[in-house]
Structure formats: C-alpha cells, structure tokens
C-alpha positions in Angstrom: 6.5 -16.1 -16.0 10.2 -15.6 -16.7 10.3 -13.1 -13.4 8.4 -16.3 -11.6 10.7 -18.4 -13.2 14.1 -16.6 -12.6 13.4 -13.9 -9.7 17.3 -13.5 -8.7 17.0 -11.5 -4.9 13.2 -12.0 -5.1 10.7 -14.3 -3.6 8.7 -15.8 -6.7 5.7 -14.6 -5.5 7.2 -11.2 -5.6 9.3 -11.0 -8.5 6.2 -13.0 -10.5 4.0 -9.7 -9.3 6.6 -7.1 -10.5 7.2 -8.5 -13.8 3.7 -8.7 -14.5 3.2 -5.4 -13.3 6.0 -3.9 -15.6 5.0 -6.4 -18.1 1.7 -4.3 -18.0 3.2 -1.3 -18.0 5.4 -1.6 -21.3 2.9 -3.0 -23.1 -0.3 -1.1 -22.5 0.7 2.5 -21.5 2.7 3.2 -24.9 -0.5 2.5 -26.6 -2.7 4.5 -24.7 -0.5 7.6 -25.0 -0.7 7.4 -28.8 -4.4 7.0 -28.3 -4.8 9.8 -26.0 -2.3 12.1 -27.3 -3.4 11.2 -31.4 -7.2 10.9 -30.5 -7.9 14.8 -31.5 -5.9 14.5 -34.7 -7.5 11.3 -35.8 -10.7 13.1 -35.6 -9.4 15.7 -38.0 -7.8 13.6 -40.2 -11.4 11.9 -40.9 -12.7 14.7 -42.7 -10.1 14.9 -45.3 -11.2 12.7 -48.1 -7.9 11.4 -49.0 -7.0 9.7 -45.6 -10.4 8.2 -45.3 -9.3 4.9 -47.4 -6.1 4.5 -45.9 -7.8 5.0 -41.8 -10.3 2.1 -42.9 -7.1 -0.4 -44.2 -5.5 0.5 -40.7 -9.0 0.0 -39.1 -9.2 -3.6 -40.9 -5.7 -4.7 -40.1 -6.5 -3.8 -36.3 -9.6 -5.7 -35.9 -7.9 -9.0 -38.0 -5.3 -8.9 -35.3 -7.7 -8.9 -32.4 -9.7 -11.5 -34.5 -6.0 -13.7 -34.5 -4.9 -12.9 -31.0 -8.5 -14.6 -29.8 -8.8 -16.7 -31.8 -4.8 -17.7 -31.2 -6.0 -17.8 -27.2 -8.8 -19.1 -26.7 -7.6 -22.3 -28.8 -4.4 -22.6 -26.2 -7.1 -22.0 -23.4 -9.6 -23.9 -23.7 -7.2 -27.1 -25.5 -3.6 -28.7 -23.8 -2.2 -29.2 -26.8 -2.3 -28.3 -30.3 -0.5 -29.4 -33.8 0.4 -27.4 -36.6 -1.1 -27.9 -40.2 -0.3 -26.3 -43.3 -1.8 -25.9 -46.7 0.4 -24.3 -48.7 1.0 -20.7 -47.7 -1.9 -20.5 -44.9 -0.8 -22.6 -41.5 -2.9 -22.5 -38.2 -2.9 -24.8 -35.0 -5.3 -27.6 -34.5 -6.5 -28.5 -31.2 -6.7 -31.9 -30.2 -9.8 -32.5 -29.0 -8.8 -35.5 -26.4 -7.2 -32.7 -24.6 -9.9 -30.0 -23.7 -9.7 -28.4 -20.5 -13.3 -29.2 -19.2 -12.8 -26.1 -16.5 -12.1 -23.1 -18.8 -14.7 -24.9 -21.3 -17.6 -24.4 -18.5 -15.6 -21.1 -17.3 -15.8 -19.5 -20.7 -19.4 -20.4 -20.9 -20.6 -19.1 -17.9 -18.9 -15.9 -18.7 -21.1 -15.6 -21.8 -23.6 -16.6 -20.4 -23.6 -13.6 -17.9 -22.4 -11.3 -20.5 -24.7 -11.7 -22.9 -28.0 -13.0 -21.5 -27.7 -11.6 -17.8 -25.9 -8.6 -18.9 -23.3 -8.2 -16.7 -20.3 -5.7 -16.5 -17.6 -7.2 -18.1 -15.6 -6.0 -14.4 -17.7 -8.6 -12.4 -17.2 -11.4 -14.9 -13.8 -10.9 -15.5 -13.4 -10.7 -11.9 -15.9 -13.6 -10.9 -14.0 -15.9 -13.3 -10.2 -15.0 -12.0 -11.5 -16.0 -8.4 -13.1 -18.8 -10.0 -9.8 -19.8 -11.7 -7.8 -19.4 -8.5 -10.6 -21.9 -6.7 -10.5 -24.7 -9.6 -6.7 -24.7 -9.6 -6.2 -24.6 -6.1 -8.6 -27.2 -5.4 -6.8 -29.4 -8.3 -10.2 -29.3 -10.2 -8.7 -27.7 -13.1 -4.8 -27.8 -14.7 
C-alpha cells in the first residue's frame, strides 16, 4: 500500500506490484530459511527430555499468534469498522455489526464451504475467491 500510495518514478500499478513482492520477500523467506535450515535439529532436539517442555511453550505461543492474527483479520475483513473495549488489562476490538461487508461475508462462506464439504485444494479456493474479489469490486458490488 505505501509503494501504491507513494511510488516516486513508478506507475502505481507497478511500484504497488514491487513492494508487495519485496513485501513478500522480507517477510516470508527469513522464516522459511530458519525452518529449512533448523528443521533437522529440531528433530534432534525432541528426543532430549529436557527441551521437550520448553518446544511445547514455543509450540503454544505459535499457535496463539496464528489464533490472534485470524481472529485480528477476519474481524477487519468481514466488518468496516470496529471500536475498542477494555476490561481491565485484556482489550480487543468490537465489530459493529451495522457495518458488515455482505460480499466477503458470502465470500468467506463459500470458501468453507468448498473447503470443508467439497474438499477442495486450498489453491483453487484461494484462487477462485481473489478472482472473485477482483469481480465484486470492480463491478462496485463489494467496498
């Protein structure tokens, strides 16, 4: 967005397609060397005894940040806008439900629906529902 927003020499178009690429590149490839260059070790470091407990803390902290990053996006997908509450120390956004986006709604449930009870690749779906995407907004069926 910021190489959309601000894309000096560049088309938008262009400079919007390079710093999502890079973008990409920064983010994912770092974690994928650590997980194919620390793979083998990790493997040995599960049969010592002593580094079980602390593998299944990291293990746990992992999933609760996947749990919080979809959680975190499918509230800003599926809702416009949001408010924040707090209760003490624990805070979280609330969706206002006046402002649902209908289209990823019936977007997100049709990719369910062929994920789980059609059994589709998660490719295709992910795929089917970009294109999708790309129609609704174009068309000025979705925001």
């Amino acid at each position: 967005m910021g190489a959309y927003r601000s894309p000096g020499g560049f088309r938008r178009l262009t400079a919007g397609v390079l710093g999502g690429v890079l973008t990409s590149w920064v983010t994912f490839t770092p974690c994928f060397l650590w997980i194919f260059l620390g793979a083998p070790f990790v493997e040995r470091l599960r049969e010592a005894k002593a580094l079980n407990g602390a593998l299944a803390a990291i293990t746990a902290a992992v999933v609760g940040v996947i749990a919080n990053l979809t959680i975190w996006f499918a509230l800003h997908v599926l809702f416009a806008q949001a408010w924040p509450l707090r209760f003490g120390p624990v805070a979280f956004d609330a969706p206002r439900l006046a402002s649902v986006d209908v289209a990823a709604v019936a977007l997100s449930l049709l990719a369910a629906l062929a994920l789980f009870r059609f059994r589709a690749g998660v490719i295709p779906v992910l795929l089917a529902c970009a294109a999708a995407g790309v129609v609704l907004r174009l068309s000025g069926l979705a925001g």
